[in-house]
C-alpha positions as CSV (number, residue, x, y, z in Angstrom):
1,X,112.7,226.8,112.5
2,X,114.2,228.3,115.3
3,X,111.9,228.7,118.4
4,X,113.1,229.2,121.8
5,X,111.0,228.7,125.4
6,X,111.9,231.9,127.2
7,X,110.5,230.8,130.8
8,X,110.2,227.5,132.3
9,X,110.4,225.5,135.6
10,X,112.7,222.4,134.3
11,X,113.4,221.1,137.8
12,X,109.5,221.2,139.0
13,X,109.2,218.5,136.6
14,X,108.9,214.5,137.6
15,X,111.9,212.9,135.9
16,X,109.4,211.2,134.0
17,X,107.7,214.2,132.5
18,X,111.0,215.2,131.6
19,X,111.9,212.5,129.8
20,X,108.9,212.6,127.7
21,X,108.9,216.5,127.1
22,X,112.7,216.2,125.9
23,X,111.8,213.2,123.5
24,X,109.6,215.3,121.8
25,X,110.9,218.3,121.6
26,X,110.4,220.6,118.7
27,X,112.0,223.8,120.5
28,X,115.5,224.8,120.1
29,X,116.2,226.0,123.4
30,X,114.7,226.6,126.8
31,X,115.5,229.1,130.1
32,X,115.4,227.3,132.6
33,X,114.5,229.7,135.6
34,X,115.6,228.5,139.5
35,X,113.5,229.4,142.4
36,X,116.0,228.8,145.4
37,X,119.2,227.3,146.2
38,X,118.3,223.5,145.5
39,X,116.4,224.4,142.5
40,X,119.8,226.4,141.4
41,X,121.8,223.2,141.9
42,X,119.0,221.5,139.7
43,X,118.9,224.0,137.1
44,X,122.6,223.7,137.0
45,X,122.8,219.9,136.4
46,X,120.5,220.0,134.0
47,X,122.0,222.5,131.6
48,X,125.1,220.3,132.0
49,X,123.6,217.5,130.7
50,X,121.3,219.1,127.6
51,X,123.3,221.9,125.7
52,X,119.5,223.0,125.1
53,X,119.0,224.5,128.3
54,X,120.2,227.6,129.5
55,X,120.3,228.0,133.4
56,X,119.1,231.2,135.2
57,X,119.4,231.5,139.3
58,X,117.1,233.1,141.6
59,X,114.9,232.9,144.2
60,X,110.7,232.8,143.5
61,X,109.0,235.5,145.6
62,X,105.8,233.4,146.1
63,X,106.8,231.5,148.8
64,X,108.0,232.7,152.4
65,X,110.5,234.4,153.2
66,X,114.2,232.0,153.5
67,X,116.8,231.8,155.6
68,X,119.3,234.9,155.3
69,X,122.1,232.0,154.4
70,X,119.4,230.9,151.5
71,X,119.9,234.1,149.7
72,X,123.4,234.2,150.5
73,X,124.0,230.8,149.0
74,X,121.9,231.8,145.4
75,X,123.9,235.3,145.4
76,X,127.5,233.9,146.0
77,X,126.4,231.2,143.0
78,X,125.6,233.8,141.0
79,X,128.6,235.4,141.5
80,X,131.0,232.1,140.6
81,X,128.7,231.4,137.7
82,X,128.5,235.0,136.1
83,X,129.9,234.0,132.8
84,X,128.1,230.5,132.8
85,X,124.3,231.5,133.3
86,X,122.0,233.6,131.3
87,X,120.4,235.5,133.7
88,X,119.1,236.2,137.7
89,X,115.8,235.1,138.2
90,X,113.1,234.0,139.1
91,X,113.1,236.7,141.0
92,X,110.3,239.5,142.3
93,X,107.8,240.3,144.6
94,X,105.4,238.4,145.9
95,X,101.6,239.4,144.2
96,X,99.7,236.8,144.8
97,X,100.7,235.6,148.2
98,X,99.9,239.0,148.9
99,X,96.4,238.6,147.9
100,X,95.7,235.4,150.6
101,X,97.5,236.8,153.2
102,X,97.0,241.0,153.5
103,X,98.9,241.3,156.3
104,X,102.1,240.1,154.9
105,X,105.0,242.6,155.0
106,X,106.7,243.0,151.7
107,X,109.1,245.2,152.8
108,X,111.8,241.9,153.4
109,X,110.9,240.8,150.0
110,X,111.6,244.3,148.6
111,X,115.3,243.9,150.2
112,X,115.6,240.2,148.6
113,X,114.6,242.0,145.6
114,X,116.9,244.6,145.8
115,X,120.2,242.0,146.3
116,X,119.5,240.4,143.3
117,X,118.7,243.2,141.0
118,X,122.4,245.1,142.4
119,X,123.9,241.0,141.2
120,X,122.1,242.1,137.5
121,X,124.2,245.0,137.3
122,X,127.5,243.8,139.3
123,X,128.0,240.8,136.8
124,X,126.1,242.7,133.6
125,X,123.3,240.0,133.6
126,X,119.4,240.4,132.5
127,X,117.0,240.1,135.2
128,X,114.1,237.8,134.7
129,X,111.0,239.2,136.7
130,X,107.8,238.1,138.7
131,X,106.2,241.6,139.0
132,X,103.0,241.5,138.1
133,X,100.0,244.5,138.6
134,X,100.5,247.2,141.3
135,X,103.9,246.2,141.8
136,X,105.4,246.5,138.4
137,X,105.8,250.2,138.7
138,X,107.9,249.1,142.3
139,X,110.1,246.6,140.0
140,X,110.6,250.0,137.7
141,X,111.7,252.1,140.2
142,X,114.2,249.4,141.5
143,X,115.3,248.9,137.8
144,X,115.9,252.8,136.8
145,X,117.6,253.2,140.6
146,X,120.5,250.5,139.0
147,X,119.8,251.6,135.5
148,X,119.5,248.1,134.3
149,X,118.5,247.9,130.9
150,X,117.3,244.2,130.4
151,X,114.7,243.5,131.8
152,X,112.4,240.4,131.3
153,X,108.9,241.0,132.8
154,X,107.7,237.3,132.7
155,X,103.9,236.6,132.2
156,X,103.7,240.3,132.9
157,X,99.9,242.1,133.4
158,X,99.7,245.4,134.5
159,X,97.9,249.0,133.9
160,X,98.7,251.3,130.9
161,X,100.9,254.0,132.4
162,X,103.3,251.0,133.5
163,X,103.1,249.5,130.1
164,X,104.4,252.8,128.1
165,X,106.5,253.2,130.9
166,X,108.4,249.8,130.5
167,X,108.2,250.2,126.6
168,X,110.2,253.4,126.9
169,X,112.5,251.4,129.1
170,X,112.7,249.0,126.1
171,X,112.0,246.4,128.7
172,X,110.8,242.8,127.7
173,X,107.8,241.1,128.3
174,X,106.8,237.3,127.4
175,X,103.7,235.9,126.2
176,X,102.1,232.5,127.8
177,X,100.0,229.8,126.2
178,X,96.9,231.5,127.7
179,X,97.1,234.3,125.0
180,X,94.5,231.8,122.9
181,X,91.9,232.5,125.4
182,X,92.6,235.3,127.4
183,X,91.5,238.6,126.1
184,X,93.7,240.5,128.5
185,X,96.7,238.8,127.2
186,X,95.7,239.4,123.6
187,X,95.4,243.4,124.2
188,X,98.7,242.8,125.7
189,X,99.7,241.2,122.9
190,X,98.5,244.3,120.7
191,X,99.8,247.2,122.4
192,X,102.9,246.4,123.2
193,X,106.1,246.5,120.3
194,X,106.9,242.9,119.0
195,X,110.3,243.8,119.3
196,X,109.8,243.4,123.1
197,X,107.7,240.3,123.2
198,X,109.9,237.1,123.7
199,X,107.5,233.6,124.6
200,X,107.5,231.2,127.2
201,X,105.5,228.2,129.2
202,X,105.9,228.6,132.6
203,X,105.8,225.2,132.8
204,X,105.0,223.1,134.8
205,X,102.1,225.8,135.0
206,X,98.9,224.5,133.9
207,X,96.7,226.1,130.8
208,X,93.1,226.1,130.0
209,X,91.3,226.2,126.7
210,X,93.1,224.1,124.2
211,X,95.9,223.2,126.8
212,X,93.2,221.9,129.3
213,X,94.0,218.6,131.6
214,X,97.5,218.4,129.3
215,X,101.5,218.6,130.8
216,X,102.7,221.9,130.0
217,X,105.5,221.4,126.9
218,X,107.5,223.9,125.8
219,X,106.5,223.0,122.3
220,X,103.0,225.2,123.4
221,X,105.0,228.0,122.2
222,X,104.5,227.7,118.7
223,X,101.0,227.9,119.5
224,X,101.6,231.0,121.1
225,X,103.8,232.6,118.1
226,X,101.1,231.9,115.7
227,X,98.6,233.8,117.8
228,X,100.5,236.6,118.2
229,X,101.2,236.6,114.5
230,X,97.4,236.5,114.1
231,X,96.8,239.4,116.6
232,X,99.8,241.4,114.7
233,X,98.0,240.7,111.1
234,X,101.5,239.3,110.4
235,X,103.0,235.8,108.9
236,X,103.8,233.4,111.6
237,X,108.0,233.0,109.9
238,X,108.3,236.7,110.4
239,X,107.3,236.9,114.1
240,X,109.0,233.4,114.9
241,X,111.8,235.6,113.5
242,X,111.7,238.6,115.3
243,X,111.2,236.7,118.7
244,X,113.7,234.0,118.2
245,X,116.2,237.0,117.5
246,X,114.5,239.3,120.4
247,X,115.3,236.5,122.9
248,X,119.3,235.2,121.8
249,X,119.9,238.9,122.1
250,X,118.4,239.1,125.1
251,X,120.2,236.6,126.7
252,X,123.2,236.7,124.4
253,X,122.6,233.2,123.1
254,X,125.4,233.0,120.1
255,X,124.3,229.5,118.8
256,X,120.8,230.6,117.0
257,X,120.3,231.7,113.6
258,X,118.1,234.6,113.6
């Protein structure tokens, strides 16, 4: 049963937690997004050790703004690792730091933005995507100004007209572990094509409901393929299916049976 962990944090882990998430591992494979230049090197090691893991570089948007050498360093790794990583990313713009602080210029993170999406298309890589809300539609434009074509909007929430507008796009989006009790993430879940839908934990993110006070494993994801099969009215083996293959060819991951 082939089930793969689209979006995770591996290095914000405690070696500890590690150890115990990859002991009991019932997932086939997990992206391991970066979210600066140490996090890159992490990422890195890590997929060197554990064939499992699949390393993407990028810097998070929800933090403040680096050093112009930070962004250098990330964009010239990306460029010696082209045919070694999966993807760019994390990368975006940065929602919610917006929302504490409304006086914060996201013009700088726009540019940042910008760098890495130009590094998608230069070394023909998919672009994973914090771009939530009203700035979506500002990740779109950026996207159709390059014409890249995949696009991973991860944990993605956002207004209609940006929804049909990505599905057009044939952009992806992933679903979290907070589909069992968020109603928002279940319309999601509903409206959009399960051809585009790949799944993920964010982890080490934290979950409510069923997930409350536990570690974030990657293993949540079968949880959240059998509620999506339940929203769809369709058997859990033939979404697993469809998103197992949506995600290898995605990310061009050879290995997985389909």
């Amino acid at each position: 049963m082939y089930v793969i962990d689209a979006h995770i944090h591996l290095d914000w882990y405690q070696p500890n937690e590690r150890k115990q998430l990859f002991h009991t591992l019932k997932v086939d494979g997990l992206i391991s997004v970066a979210s600066d230049f140490e996090s890159c090197q992490k990422v890195w090691q890590l997929a060197q050790t554990y064939p499992f893991i699949y390393p993407a570089f990028g810097w998070h948007p929800e933090q403040i703004l680096p050093p112009t050498n930070e962004i250098n360093r990330i964009l010239h790794a990306i460029d010696q690792s082209c045919e070694d990583i999966v993807a760019i990313g994390e990368v975006g713009l940065p929602y919610y730091t917006k929302l504490k602080n409304p006086s914060l210029d996201v013009t700088p993170y726009l540019t940042i933005l910008e760098r890495f999406i130009q590094a998608a298309k230069k070394c023909d890589l998919p672009i994973v995507l914090h771009a939530v809300y009203e700035y979506a539609p500002i990740v779109c434009d950026l996207l159709e100004k390059y014409e890249i074509r995949r696009a991973h909007f991860h944990w993605f929430k956002g207004d209609r007209d940006t929804m049909k507008r990505m599905k057009e796009k044939e952009y992806m989006i992933s679903i979290t572990p907070d589909c069992l009790y968020e109603g928002e993430i279940q319309l999601l879940i509903k409206q959009y094509p399960l051809e585009l839908i790949m799944v993920e934990t964010d982890g080490p993110w934290p979950f409510k409901g069923p997930f409350q006070n536990k570690m974030t494993h990657p293993n949540m994801v079968i949880d959240v393929i059998k509620k999506i099969a339940g929203v769809k009215e369709m058997s859990f083996d033939e979404v697993r299916r469809q998103i197992t293959a949506n995600t290898t060819d995605f990310y061009r991951l050879k290995q997985f049976d389909k």
